[in-house]
Structures are given as C-alpha cells and as structure tokens.
C-alpha positions, 0 to 999 in steps of 0.5 A: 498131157502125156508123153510116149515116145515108143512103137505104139504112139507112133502107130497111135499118132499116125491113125489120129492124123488119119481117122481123128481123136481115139475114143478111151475105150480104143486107146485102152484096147490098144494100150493093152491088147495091140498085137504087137506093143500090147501091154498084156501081150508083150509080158508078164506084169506081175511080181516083183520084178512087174508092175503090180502083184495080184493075191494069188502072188500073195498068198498061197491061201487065195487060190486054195479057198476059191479051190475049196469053193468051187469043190463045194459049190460043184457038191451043191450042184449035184456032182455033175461028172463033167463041168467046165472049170473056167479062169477069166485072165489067170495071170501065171496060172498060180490060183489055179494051181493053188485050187488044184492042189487044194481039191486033189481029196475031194472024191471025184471033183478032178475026174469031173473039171476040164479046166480052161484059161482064157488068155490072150498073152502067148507070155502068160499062156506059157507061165500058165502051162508052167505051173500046171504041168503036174497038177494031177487033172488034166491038161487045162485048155486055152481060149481067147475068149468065153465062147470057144468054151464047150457047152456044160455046166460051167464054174468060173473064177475072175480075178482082179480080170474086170478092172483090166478092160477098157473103159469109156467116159462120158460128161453130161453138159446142157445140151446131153452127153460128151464123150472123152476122146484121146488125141494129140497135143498141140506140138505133138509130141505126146497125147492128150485128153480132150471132149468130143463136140458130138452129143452121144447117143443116149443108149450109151448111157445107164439108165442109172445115170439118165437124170444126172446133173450138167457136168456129171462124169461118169466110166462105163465099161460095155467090154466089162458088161458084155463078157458078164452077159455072155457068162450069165447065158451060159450059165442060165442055160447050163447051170454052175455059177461065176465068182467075181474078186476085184477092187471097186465100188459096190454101187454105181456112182459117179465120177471116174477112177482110171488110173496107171502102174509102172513098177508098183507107182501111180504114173500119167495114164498117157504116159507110154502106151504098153508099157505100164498098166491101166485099170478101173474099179470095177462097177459091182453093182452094173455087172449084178444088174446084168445076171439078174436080167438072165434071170441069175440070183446075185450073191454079195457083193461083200468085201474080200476080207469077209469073204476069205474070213468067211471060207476060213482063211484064219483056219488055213493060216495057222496050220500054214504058221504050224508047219513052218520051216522057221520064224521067219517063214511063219511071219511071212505065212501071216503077213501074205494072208493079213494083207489079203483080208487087211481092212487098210490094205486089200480087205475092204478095197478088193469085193467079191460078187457071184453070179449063179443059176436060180437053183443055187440057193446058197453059196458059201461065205456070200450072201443072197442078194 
C-alpha cells in the first residue's frame, strides 16, 4: 500500500473511480511524465540536492571517454561531414559537454555534429542550454522524441535513459498470464497493487518467457523496446551506432526490480506520485534481440568498469590527479573515477551495450557479440 496525499493522486484517484485500476505501465507514466505533476517534468533530480546522481555528475571522466568514443567511432565511419550527435535524456547536459570539450582536437568532428537532446522537461532543457552555451560547435537542438531527429547517419548516447521508462508486470497462473494493476486501497487513502482478473493476450508476452512455470513474474518494458526499434531503423537505414550505459541484467530473466528514490533512500514505489523517481533494471539482452532483428551487429553487453577501463579511464585519471590544484583535489580526481568502474560500487551494476550498422565491424572497448 502506498500513501500520496498530493495533486497527481488525487487526479489518479479520481480516473480509478471513473476508468478502474491503472495498468503499472500507466501509473509509471503519469508518475513520471504528467504534464503538470510529473516527476521529470517538475524538476531536476540530480545531485545532491535530488534525488540520485547519475556518472556524468560523478566524474568529469564519463563524459569525456564517451566523447572520445564517439570521435573514433565517427573516424571507423568514414568521416561523414554531416552526422547526428544524439543524447536519449541528457539530464543537465553535462556528459555532453564533458564529450565536447573532450573532442574540440579532433579535426573536423565539430564541423561535422549537430547535436540533439531529446528531452521532455522544460526544467532540464534549460540546465542543458546552460552547460552547453560556449562549447565551441553549434547550438544543440531539442526534441521530444527520436523521430523528429533529421535523416543522416546518426551516433546516439543513453545514459542510465532505459531504467527511467515504465514498466509492465505480468504473473503467469494455471490458466495464462495476469496483469498487475494499480488501484486504491480500501479506505482510500493511498493506492495499491492488486491482479487483474482478465488473462492477457499472449503477444504481450516474450517469447522467452512462453513456457514459464505457474506463478512466474515477470517486468517488460514495450516504451524501452520501442524507442530501441525505432533507433535501430534509423540506424540500419542511415548507418552510425548507439551506445547503451545503465544498470541491469545482461540476460532476461525472471522476477521484477522496480523500485523508488527519494533524496538518495529506497522508498514505497506508491509513495507520492511525482515526487520521488521510479526506475528498473534494464533488460540488455531484450534491447539486443531487438537491433539484431534490424539486422544490427550488437556488441557487449560488458560491465561499465571494463568498459571505462577499456577506453582508458586509468590513463585520464592520473593526468587529472597530475594537475591538481591540491591533495585534496586529486583524492577527489580518484575517488569519482574509482566509483565509476568500482566492481562493489558502479563497475559491475552499471553495463554497456551498443547497437551499430553491419558495416561496423569493431568498436572500441566492446566486444562483438
């Protein structure tokens, strides 16, 4: 049971009277994208001062190897003298800054980018504008979604951007597949999860899953698989590759990992709709079985830390610890980029998976699938 005394459970409250029980999938989108109470709508989450921080806020070092990254997957493309530079949910705009700065030698790469944020938050957006005023390339553009990109080849970065879309869950019993729903409480002062009576349709469920044991739960996520299906078209179709970085498991699997954040602590997923952030792990391997149905070579997943170490985080740390100010700012230097490839801590959690045209045949630190 959760309790959400605010705007948006009363709203919530009120189309559960009218309409019945939410789906997961429409709590979560309402949760986090309402237009006027949505978490992501209303603010910015990150930091200190939010409710989670994300690697980019970390360490300076994240957005400058996946800016390094991108500059040489560009060079294994030919060069192209005009490519979309896309960020999925660039939180402040900081990795892509970091990336700018980190490629502002690389001849001929900023001549080349237009950069575009697909953001739905007039709160981020203008963070965003914020740190990228005087990068050096041109004015980035903003979208709300993928498809108002222009044709051409296409670079993508998504960062901790799958686990932040909603989710469905479904339960399978003797007689097929249950879905949860979200509805009220009996004294109604709070929602509550519950099970649909109605056995789904079986095209909602993965194939992967089709044989599972009564009383198998089981998260999907179609927003998740759709945003990767409409990035691999555009890729297949204009060539360029998209690089995944969050946390999650590298193998479907059953069982669900939806949980809530509010000011860096584990809280009721129900608890307060807008006002805390809800996520999942993200399924790598379901996002991978999507690109190679375009017809995409998938390389990793890998964990985070091989991958940072791969692209030579130790190298960029010490030249930072180098030319620090003092002691203590070189300890700091260490302690952000330990935390990024830390096995305990986000090395191991956090994995990395990219999608890219079949005439990539390598990209750097990942491995071929």
């Amino acid at each position: 049971m959760g309790r959400a005394m605010n705007a948006l459970f009363d709203k919530l409250r009120q189309e559960i009277i009218e309409t019945g029980p939410l789906t997961v999938e429409q709590f979560l989108t309402s949760a986090l994208s309402d237009p006027d109470h949505g978490y992501y709508i209303t603010r910015d989450p990150f930091g200190a001062r939010g409710d989670f921080t994300t690697a980019p806020e970390i360490s300076q070092i994240f957005g400058e190897l996946i800016g390094l990254w991108s500059a040489a997957l560009w060079q294994s493309m030919g060069e192209p003298h005009l490519f979309n530079w896309v960020e999925l949910g660039p939180g402040r705009g900081t990795l892509m800054a970091d990336a700018v700065r980190a490629t502002r030698k690389i001849i001929g790469f900023h001549e080349a980018c237009h950069i575009h944020m697909i953001e739905t938050s007039p709160v981020l957006r203008a963070s965003q504008q914020k740190s990228l005023t005087g990068a050096g390339v041109e004015a980035p553009h903003w979208h709300t979604q993928l498809s108002q990109v222009p044709a051409g080849p296409m670079i993508c970065i998504a960062n901790e951007f799958f686990d932040a879309l909603p989710v469905r869950h479904f339960k399978r019993n003797i007689t097929g597949w249950v879905e949860r729903m979200v509805g009220l409480n009996t004294a109604r002062d709070g929602l509550a999860f519950l099970w649909s009576a109605q056995i789904v349709k079986q095209n909602l469920i993965p194939e992967v899953f089709s044989q599972a044991d009564d009383g198998t739960l089981i998260e999907t996520s179609p927003a998740g698989l759709q945003i990767m299906s409409d990035l691999a078209a555009r890729i297949a179709t204009y060539g360029g590759a998209g690089l995944v970085l969050d946390y999650g498991h590298t193998r479907s699997a059953h069982g669900e990992t939806l949980q809530a954040l509010r000011d860096h602590q584990y809280t009721n997923v129900l608890d307060a709709p807008g006002e805390q952030d809800l996520t999942a792990h993200v399924d790598f391997a379901a996002l991978g079985r999507v690109a190679q149905t375009a017809g995409l070579r998938v390389h990793g997943p890998c964990t985070q830390g091989a991958f940072l170490n791969g692209l030579g985080l130790g190298l960029r740390t010490r030249a930072l610890q180098d030319n620090a100010g003092s002691p203590q700012q070189a300890r700091a230097v260490f302690d952000g980029a330990n935390r990024l490839v830390d096995p305990a801590q986000m090395g191991d959690l956090f994995k990395v998976l990219a999608i890219a045209h079949e005439t990539l045949e390598a990209l750097p630190a990942l491995p071929l699938k």
